[in-house]
C-alpha positions in Angstrom: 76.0 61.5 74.9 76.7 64.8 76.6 79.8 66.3 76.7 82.3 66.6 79.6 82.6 70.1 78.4 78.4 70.7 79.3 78.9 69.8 82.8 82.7 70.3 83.9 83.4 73.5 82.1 79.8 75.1 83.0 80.8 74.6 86.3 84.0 75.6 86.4 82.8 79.0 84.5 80.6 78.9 87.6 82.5 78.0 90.6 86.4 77.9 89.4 87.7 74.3 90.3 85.3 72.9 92.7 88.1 70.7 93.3 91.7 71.6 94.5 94.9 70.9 92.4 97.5 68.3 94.0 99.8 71.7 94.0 100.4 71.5 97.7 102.3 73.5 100.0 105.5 71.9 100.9 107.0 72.1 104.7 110.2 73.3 103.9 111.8 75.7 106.0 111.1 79.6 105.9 113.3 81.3 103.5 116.2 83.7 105.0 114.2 86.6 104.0 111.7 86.3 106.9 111.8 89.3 108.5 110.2 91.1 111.3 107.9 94.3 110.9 109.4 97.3 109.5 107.8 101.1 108.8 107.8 103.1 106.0 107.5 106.4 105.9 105.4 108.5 103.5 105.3 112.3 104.4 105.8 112.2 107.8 102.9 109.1 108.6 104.5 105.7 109.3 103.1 102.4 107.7 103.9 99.3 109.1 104.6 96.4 106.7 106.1 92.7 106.7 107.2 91.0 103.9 109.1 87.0 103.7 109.7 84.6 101.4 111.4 84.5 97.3 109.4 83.7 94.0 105.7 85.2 93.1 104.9 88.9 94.3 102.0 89.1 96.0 100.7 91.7 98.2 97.8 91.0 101.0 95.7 93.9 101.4 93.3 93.8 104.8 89.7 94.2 105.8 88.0 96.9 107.3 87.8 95.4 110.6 91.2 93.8 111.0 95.0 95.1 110.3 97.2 92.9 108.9 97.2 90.0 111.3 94.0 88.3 109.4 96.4 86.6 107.2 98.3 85.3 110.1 96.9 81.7 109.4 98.3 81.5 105.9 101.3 83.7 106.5 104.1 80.5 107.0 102.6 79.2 103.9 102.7 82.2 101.3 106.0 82.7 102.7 107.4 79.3 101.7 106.0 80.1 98.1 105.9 83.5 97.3 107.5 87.0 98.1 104.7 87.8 100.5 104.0 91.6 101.5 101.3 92.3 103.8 100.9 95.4 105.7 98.6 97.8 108.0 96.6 100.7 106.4 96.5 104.0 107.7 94.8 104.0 110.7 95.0 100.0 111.4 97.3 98.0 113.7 100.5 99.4 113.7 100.3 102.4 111.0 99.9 105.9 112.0 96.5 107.1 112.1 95.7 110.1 109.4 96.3 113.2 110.3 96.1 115.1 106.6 95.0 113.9 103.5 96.0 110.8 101.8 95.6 108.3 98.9 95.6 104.6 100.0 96.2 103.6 96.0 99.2 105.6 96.2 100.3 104.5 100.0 100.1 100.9 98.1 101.9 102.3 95.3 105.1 104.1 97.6 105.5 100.2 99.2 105.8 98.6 96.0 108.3 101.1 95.2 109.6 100.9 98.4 110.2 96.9 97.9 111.3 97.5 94.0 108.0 94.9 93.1 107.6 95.8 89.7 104.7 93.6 89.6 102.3 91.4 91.8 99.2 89.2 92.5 97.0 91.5 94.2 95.5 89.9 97.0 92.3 92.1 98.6 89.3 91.3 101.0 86.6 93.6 101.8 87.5 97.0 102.2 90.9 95.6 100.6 89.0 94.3 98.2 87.9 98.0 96.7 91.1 99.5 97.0 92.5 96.3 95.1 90.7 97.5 92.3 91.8 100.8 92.4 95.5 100.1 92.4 94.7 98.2 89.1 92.5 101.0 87.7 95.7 103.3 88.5 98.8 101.2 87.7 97.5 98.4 86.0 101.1 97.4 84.7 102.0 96.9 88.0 99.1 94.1 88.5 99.4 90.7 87.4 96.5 89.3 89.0 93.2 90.4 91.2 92.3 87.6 93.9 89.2 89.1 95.9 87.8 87.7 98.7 84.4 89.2 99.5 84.6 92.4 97.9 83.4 95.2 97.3 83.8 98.2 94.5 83.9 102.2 95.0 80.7 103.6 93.5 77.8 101.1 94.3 75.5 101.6 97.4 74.6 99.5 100.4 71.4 98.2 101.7 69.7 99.9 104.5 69.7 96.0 106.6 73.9 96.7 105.4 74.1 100.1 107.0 71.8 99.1 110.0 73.3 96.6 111.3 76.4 98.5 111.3 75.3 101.1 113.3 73.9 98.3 115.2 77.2 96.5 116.0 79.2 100.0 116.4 76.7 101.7 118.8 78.2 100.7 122.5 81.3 102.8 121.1 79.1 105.4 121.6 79.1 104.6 125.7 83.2 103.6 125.2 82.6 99.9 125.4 84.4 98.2 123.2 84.5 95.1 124.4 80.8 94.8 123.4 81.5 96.8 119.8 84.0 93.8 119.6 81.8 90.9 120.9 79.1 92.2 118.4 81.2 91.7 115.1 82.5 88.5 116.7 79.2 87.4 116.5 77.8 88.4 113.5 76.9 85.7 111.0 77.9 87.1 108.5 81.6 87.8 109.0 82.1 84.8 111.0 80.5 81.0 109.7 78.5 78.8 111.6 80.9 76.7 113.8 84.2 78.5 113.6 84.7 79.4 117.0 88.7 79.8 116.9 88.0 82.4 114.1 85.2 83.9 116.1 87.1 84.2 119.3 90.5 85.6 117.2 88.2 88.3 115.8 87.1 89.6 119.4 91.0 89.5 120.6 92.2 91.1 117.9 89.4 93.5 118.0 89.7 94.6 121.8 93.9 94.7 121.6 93.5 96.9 118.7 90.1 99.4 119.3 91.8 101.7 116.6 90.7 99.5 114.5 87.1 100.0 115.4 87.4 104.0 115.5 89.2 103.8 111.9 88.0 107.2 110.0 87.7 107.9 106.0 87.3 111.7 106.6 91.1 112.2 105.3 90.6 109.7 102.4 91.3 110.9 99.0 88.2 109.9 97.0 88.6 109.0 93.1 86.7 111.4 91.0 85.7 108.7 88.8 83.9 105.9 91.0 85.6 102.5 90.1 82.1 100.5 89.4 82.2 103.0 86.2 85.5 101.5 85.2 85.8 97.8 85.7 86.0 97.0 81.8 89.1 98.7 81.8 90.6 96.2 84.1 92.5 93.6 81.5 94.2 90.8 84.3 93.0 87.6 85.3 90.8 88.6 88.8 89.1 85.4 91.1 86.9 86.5 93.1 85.9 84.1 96.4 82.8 84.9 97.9 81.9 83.1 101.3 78.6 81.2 101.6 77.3 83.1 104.4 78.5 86.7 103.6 76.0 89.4 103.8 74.1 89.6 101.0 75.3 93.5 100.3 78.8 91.8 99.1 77.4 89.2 97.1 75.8 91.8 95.1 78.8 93.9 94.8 80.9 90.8 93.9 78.4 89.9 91.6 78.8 93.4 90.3 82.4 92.8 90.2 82.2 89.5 87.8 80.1 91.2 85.3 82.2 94.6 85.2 85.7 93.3 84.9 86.3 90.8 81.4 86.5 87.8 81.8 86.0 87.8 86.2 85.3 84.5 87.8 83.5 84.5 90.8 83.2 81.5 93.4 81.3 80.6 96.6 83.5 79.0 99.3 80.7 76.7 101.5 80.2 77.2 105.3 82.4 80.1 105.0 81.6 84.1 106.1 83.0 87.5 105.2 86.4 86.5 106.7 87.5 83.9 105.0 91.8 84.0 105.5 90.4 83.7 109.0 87.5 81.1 109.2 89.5 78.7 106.9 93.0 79.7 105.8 93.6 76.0 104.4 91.7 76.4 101.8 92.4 80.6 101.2 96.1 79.2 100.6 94.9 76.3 98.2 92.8 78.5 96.1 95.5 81.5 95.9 98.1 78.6 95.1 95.9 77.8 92.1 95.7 80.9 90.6 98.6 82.2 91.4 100.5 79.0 89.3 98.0 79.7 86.0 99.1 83.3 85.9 102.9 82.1 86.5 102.8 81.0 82.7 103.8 83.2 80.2 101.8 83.6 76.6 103.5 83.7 73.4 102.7 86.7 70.6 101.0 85.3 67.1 99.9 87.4 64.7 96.9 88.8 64.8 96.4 86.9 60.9 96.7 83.6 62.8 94.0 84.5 65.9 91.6 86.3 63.0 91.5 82.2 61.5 90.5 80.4 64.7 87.3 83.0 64.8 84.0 81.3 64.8 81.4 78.7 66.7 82.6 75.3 67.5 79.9 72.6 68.9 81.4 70.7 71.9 78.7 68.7 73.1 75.9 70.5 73.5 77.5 73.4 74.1 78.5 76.1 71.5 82.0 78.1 72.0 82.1 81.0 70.3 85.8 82.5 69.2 86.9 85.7 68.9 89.4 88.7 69.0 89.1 91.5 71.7 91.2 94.0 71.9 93.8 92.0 69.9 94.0 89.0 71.9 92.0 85.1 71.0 88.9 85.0 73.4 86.4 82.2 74.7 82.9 82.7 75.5 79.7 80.1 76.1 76.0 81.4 76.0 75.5 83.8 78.7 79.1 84.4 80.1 81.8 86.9 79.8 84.4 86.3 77.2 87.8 84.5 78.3 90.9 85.7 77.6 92.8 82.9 75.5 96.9 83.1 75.9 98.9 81.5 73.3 101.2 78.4 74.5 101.8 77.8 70.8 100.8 79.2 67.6 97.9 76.7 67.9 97.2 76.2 71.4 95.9 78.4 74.4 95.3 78.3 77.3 93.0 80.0 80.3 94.8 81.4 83.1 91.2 80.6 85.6 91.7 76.9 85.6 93.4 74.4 84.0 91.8 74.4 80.3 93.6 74.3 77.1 92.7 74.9 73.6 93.6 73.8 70.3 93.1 74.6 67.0 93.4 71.8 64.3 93.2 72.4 60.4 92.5 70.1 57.1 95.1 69.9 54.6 94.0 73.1 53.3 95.1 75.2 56.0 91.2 75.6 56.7 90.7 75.9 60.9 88.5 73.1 61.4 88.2 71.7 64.8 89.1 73.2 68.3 90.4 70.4 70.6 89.7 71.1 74.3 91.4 69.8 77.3 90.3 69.9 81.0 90.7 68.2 83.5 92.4 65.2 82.0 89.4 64.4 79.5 89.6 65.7 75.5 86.7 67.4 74.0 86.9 67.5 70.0 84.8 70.4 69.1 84.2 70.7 64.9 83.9 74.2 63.7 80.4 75.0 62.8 
């Protein structure tokens, strides 16, 4: 008989809970923190930001085609969760435009300092994906998390189709109508899914009451010296990365890039969804989020590195081996062909994922000889003997 673990677990390593946790989001009233907009000010250029809500830091960083208003759909939810920060990059919505060279990894940086955050969920899409990345490649003990929502990474190319058919969409800016530039990305199937008019016709609004938007500029942008594609192994934090179903095939790649760079990544595809997907279906953007933000939320004990060196080996669950190990001084999981997971200790004896809902523990004869690993996921228990 084949193991739960061969079918649930496989598919959780490959789409990360195709079901939703009953961890809803309850309708109590907005904490006294909500407050409107406020600017801060980093050598002389003004940022706009807006931050609500008491518990979980966690900091919403924008596309490249919308300011901060594309997490207006989920914003009354975060907010009755989490200390929720969300704000407009240089250039976007309400934020000065450049006018001398700047770092958006430290603009991020000067507003976590600015709200004394010591340490948040990093929440990026897109363009806010990449710089995501870079804020944990340059203050990683200031990152607890990486959630990604169609990515993409500093270092790896685009397509020609990519590049074309953003010329494509962009070129009546070249005549000053932006009501077509704005009609075009409405209408592209990539960033918008089939059927989701409200979202389709929010992106043109938004668009056309913001054309600085549109005529957004990297020429003052600090680049890193190091592209961040080279560096992804260094990134050490739980990262989910949610890709839509009908995204352009350019970020699929990168996010696929993005899964194999960074240990122990998990990458999902969220059906009849596009690039935007806060916008398309902010539901189930708040659902997922809620998910991972609750698994990083618990708190792994130290054991000895004696203890994690005895759990080390191959244990047959199912049909399906899971191999053991120690990286970097911390237990790991890992299946044929995928990354290894980082195991956090609950106990001396049992671990836990902090991707999904999986626990692990180790069982020994009266020896003290490690010789079974029991799993736990999704209500069913998978003995596993040590091979």
């Amino acid at each position: 008989m084949r193991s739960k673990l061969g079918a649930s677990f496989l598919c959780a390593l490959m789409l990360f809970a195709a079901g939703f946790s009953q961890n809803a989001y309850g309708q109590d009233p907005l904490p006294p923190r909500q407050k409107t907009g406020e600017y801060l000010d980093i050598a002389g250029s003004k940022i706009y930001y807006e931050q609500c809500g008491t518990g979980p830091a966690v900091v919403l960083l924008h596309d490249g085609l919308l300011h901060s208003i594309t997490w207006d759909g989920a914003w009354d939810a975060l907010c009755r969760r989490y200390h929720a920060v969300r704000y407009d990059r240089r250039g976007y919505g309400r934020s000065d435009p450049p006018k001398s060279r700047y770092s958006s990894t430290e603009d991020l940086n000067a507003l976590l300092s600015q709200l004394n955050i010591q340490r948040a969920i990093v929440v990026g899409n897109s363009s806010g994906g990449a710089l995501a990345i870079d804020f944990a490649l340059a203050y990683p003990d200031k990152v607890e998390g990486l959630f990604l929502i169609g990515p993409v990474v500093g270092g790896m190319d685009t397509t020609s189709h990519f590049n074309e058919r953003g010329s494509k969409n962009m070129a009546p800016l070249d005549k000053g109508d932006l009501k077509a530039a704005a009609e075009n990305w409405s209408k592209d199937r990539y960033i918008i899914g089939p059927g989701q008019e409200a979202a389709r016709k929010a992106l043109y609004n938004a668009l056309v009451q913001n054309p600085q938007n549109l005529k957004y500029s990297p020429e003052f942008a600090i680049q890193n010296p190091l592209p961040s594609l080279s560096r992804l192994a260094e990134i050490h934090v739980a990262t989910s990365i949610l890709v839509g179903e009908f995204d352009i095939p350019d970020v699929h790649a990168q996010s696929g890039a993005i899964e194999a760079g960074i240990p122990g990544a998990q990458r999902n595809i969220l059906d009849n969804a596009g690039h935007l997907i806060q916008v398309e279906m902010p539901e189930a953007f708040t659902k997922r989020l809620g998910e991972f933000v609750d698994l990083q939320e618990r708190k792994g004990k130290d054991v000895s590195a004696e203890i994690l060196q005895s759990y080390v080996g191959s244990y047959a669950a199912g049909q399906i081996v899971v191999t053991i190990g120690v990286k970097d001084g911390q237990l790991v999981l890992q299946t044929p062909g995928q990354q290894p997971f980082p195991l956090f200790a609950e106990s001396p004896t049992k671990f836990f994922l902090k991707l999904w809902d999986l626990q692990i523990e180790f069982n020994k004869d009266s020896s003290g000889k490690v010789v079974q690993a029991v799993i736990y996921e999704d209500g069913d228990t998978i003995k596993a003997p040590r091979l």
